[in-house]
C-alpha distance (Angstrom), angle and dihedral (degrees) to the residues before:
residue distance angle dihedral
X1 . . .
X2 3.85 . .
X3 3.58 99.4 .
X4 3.68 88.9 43.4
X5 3.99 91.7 49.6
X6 4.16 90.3 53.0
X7 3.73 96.6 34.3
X8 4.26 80.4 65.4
X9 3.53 93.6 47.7
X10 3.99 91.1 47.8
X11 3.92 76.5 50.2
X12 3.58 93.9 66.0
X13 3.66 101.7 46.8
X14 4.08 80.7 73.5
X15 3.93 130.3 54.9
X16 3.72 114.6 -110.2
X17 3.40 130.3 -78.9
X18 4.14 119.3 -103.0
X19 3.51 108.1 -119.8
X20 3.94 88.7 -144.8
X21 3.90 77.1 64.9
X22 4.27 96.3 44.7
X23 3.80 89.2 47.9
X24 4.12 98.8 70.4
X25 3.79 117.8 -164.5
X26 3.56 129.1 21.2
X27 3.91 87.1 -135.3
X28 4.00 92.0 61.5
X29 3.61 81.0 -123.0
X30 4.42 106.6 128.9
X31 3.97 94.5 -163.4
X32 4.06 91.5 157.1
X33 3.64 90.8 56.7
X34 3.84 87.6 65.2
X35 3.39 92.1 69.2
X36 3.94 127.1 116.8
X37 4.01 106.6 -104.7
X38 4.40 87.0 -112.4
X39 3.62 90.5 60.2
X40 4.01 98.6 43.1
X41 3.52 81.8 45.4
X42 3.48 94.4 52.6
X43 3.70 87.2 56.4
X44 3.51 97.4 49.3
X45 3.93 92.4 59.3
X46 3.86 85.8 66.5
X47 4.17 87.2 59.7
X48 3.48 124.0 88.5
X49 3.86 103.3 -107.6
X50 3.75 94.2 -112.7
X51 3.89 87.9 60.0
X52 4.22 94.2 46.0
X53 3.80 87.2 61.3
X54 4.12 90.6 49.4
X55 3.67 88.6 60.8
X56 3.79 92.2 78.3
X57 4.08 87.7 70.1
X58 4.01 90.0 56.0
X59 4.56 89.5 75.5
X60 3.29 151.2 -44.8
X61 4.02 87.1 -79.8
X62 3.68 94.3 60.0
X63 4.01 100.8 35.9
X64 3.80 99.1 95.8
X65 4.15 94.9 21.9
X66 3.52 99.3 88.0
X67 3.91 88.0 62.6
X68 4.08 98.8 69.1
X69 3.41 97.0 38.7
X70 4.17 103.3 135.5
X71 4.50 83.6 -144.4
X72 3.56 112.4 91.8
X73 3.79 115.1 175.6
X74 4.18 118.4 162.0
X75 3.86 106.8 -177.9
X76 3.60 129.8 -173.8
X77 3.54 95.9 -154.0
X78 4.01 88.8 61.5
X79 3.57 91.1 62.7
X80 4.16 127.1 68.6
X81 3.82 94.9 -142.7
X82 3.59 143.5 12.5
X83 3.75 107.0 -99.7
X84 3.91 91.2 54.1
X85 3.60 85.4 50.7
X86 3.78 89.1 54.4
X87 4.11 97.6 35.4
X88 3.81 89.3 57.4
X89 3.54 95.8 43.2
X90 3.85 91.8 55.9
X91 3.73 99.6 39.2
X92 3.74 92.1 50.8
X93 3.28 102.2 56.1
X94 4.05 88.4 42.8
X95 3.76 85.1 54.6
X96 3.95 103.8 45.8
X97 3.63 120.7 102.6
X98 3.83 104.8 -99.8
X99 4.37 85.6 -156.8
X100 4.00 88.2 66.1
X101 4.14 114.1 86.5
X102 3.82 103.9 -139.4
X103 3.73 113.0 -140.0
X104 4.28 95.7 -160.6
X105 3.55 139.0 27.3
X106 4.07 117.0 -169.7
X107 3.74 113.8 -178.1
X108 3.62 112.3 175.5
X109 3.48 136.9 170.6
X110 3.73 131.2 152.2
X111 3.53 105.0 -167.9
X112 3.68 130.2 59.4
X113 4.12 102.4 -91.8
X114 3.52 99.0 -173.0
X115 4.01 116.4 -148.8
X116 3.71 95.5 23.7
X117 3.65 108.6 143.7
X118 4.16 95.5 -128.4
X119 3.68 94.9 158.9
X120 3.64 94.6 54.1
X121 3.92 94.5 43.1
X122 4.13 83.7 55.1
X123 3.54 97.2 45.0
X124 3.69 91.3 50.7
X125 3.43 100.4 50.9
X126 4.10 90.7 44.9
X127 4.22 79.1 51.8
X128 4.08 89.5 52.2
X129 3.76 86.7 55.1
X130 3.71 106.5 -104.1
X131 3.47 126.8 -170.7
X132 3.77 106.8 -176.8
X133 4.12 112.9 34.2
X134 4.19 115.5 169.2
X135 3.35 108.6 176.3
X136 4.02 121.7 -174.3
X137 3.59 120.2 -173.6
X138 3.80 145.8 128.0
X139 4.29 78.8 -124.3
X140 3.99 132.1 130.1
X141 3.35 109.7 -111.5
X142 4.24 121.9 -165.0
X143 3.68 142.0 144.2
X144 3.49 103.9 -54.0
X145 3.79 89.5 65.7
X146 3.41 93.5 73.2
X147 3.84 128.3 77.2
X148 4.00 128.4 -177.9
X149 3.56 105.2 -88.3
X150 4.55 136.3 177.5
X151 3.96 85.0 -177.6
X152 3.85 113.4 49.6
X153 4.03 102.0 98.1
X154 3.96 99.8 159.7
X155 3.40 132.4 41.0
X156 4.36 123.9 -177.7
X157 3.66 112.9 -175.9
X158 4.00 120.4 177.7
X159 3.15 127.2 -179.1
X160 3.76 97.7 -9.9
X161 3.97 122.2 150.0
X162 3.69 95.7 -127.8
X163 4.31 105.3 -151.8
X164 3.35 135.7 178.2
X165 3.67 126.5 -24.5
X166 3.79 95.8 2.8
X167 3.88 102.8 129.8
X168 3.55 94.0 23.9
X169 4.03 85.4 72.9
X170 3.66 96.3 28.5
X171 3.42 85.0 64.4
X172 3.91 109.6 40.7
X173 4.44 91.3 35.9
X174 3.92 100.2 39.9
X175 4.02 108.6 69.1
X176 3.46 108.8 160.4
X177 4.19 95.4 41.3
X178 3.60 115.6 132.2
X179 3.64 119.6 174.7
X180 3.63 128.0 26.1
X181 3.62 122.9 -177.6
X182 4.22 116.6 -171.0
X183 4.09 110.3 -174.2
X184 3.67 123.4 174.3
X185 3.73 87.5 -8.3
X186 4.00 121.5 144.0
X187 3.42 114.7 -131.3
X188 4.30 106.6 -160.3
X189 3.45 104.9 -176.5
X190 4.10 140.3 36.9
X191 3.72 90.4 -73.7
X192 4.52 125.9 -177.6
X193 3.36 131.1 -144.1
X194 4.14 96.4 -152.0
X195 3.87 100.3 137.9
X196 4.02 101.1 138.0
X197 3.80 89.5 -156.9
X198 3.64 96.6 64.3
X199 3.40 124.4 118.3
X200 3.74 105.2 160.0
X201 3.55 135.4 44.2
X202 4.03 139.8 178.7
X203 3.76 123.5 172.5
X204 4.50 100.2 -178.7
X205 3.52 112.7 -179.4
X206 3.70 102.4 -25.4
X207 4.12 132.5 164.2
X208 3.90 111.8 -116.8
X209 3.82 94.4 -164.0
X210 3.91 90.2 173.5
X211 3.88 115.5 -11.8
X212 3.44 150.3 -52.9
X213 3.88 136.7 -151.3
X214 3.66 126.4 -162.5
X215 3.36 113.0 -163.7
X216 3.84 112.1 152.3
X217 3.48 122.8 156.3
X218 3.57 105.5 -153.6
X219 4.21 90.4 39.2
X220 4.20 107.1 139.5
X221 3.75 98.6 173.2
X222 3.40 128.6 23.8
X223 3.87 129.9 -176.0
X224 4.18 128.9 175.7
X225 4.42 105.3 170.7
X226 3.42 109.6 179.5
X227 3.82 110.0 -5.3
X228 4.49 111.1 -167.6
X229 3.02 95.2 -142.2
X230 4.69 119.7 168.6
X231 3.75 106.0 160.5
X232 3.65 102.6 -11.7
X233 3.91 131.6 93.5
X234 4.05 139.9 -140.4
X235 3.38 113.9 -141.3
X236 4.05 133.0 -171.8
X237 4.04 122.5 -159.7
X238 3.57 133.4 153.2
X239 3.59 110.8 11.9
X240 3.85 110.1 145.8
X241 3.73 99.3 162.9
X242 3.83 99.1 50.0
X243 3.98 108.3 134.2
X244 4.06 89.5 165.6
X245 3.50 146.6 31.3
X246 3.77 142.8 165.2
X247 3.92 126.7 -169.2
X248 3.51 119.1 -174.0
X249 3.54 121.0 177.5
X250 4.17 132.4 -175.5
X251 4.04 114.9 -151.8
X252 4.25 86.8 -144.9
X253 3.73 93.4 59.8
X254 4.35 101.7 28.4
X255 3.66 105.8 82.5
X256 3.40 125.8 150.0
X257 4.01 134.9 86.6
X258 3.54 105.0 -130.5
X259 3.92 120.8 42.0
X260 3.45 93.7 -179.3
X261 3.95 128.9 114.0
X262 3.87 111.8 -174.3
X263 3.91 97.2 -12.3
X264 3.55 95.5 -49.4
X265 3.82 135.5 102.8
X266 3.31 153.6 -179.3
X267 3.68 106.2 -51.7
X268 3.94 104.2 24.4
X269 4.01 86.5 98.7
X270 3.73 90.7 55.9
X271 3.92 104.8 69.0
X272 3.48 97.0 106.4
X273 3.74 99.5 47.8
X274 4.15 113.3 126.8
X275 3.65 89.9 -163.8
X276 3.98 121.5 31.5
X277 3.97 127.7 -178.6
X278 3.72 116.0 -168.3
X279 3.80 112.3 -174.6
X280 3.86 121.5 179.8
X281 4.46 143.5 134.5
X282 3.18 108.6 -105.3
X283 3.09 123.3 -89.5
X284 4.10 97.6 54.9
X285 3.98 105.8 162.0
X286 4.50 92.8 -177.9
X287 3.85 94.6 50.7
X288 4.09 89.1 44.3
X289 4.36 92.4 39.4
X290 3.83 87.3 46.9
X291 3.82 90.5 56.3
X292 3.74 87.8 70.2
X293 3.46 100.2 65.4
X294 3.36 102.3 25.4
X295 3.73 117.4 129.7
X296 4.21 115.8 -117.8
X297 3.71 119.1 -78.1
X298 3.44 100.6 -123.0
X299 3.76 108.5 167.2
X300 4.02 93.4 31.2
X301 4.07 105.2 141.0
X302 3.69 99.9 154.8
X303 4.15 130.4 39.1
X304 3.47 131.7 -173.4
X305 3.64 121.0 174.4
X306 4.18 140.2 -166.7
X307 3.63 132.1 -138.8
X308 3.81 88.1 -86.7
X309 4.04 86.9 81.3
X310 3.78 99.0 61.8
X311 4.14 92.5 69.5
X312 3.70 130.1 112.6
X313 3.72 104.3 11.6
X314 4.28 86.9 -38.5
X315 4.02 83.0 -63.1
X316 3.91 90.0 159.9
X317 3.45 89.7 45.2
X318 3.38 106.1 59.9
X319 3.67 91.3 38.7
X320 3.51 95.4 59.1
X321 3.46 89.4 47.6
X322 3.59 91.7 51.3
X323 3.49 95.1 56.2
X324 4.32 93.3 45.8
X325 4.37 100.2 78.9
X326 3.76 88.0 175.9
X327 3.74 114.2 32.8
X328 4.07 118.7 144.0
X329 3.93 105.3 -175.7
X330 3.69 134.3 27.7
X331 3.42 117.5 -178.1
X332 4.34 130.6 173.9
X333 3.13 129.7 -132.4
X334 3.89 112.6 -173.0
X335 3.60 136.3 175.3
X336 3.52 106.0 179.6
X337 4.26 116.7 112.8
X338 3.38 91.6 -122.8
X339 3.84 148.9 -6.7
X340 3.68 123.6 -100.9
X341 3.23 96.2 -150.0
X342 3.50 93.5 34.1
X343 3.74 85.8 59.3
X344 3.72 99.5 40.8
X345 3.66 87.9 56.1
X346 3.88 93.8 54.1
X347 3.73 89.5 54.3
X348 3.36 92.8 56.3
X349 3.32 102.3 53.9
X350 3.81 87.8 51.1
């Protein structure tokens, strides 16, 4: 048959199986096999994915189990070259039962493996009803990855070249998604973050090439560390249901005048943040210029606040403080050696 055909060929993209391995227990006595499918499985997710399809040769029980299991995980590192990688990336997905929900995709590759169909491996694991899908990659992701789905809740991307019409259909297609974390990620064009499901978001370490926004409604926690940012800006607007957020900012990779898209900036989005963490060197001219125009705090419980604070006469301090009416702990959290002022003062005394 067909499926028998390409399940050989996926064969062959792996060394054989040792029979001491295909054999089971030295008593003759196949307790695992006894197992409900959820539980085997549940074991199988533990394997490296190479090693779930090798099951099949262990019996009968196990020939066709491999192919619901809801645990996809396609590996580079299991492979020794590239076009086994690829080969057993294809054929698996051809061979896995379509009926069977997966619960988590993990792609991950990191190397450039050029020709490697990453779109298609995305979309059809968001067709097969994925809830989970972390992809990491040095890959080019656009539109076509995405695919209209009511079960994909969390989505890791790392290192991911993010083109083109990416967000714009994550967040029109993808209803029910939840959290979405983006580290070392590139993103090449003005991009939004609009997805009214979302809940969660981290941005680690990521390269702004020419904006983003983030403007999602439902958005509860919301973290950006280390943004690389040369000519474009990150923007925040209309978040009413913010209850935390984290900024953390590195002089070496923030450089441009103006973070502002459209007459907003940085910290517009942020007004309705309980707890607020704003980490920066000092000096840090966008978290100070946002401060301006930034709307009042209103619901602000909790402050912490980086080196970036104690600059010109505590200027951003007392600004921020000025625009907090209810605020019940301020804490510090600074990295630099040592104090100017701090020191100035000592040297005076002396």
């Amino acid at each position: 048959s067909h499926f028998a055909h390409t399940s050989s060929r996926l064969f062959d993209e792996m060394s054989t199986c040792s029979s001491k391995r295909a054999r089971g227990a030295s008593d003759g006595v196949d307790r695992l096999s006894s197992l409900p499918n959820e539980l085997l499985h549940r074991v199988m997710s533990f394997l490296p994915m190479p090693e779930v399809v090798r099951t099949s040769l262990l019996s009968p029980r196990w020939r066709y189990l491999w192919v619901s299991t809801p645990y996809i995980r396609i590996d580079h590192q299991d492979f020794m070259d590239d076009s086994k990688f690829k080969n057993f990336g294809n054929r698996l997905l051809i061979l896995r039962d379509g009926a069977t929900s997966l619960d988590e995709a993990r792609i991950s590759a990191h190397n450039v493996v050029r020709g490697t169909s990453w779109c298609e491996w995305i979309r059809h694991a968001i067709m097969h009803k994925v809830r989970l899908l972390h992809v990491s990659a040095y890959a080019p992701l656009d539109s076509t990855a995405m695919f209209p789905s009511q079960h994909l809740k969390i989505v890791r991307l790392q290192f991911n070249l993010l083109e083109h019409g990416f967000f714009r259909q994550l967040n029109c297609v993808c209803s029910v998604l939840e959290h979405l974390e983006l580290e070392g990620c590139g993103l090449s064009e003005v991009n939004e973050i609009s997805s009214r499901s979302l809940k969660v978001l981290y941005i680690i370490r990521c390269l702004i090439v020419k904006g983003l926004v983030i403007c999602a409604s439902n958005l509860t926690h919301l973290s950006i560390v280390d943004p690389r940012c040369r000519s474009g800006a990150i923007v925040t607007r209309d978040l009413p249901s913010l209850v935390t957020a984290l900024v953390s900012l590195r002089s070496d990779n923030f450089h441009y005048k103006e973070n502002t898209i459209l007459g907003h900036g940085l910290l517009d989005g942020l007004s309705h943040a309980t707890t607020l963490q704003l980490h920066a060197p000092l000096p840090e001219l966008t978290l100070e210029r946002g401060l301006r125009t930034c709307p009042v705090f209103s619901s602000l419980t909790s402050l912490v606040l980086g080196d970036w604070c104690m600059a010109a006469d505590f200027y951003p301090l007392r600004r921020i403080l000025h625009r907090s009416p209810k605020p019940k702990e301020l804490s510090f959290k600074l990295e630099m050696e040592e104090c100017r002022k701090c020191k100035e003062l000592e040297s005076s005394k002396t």
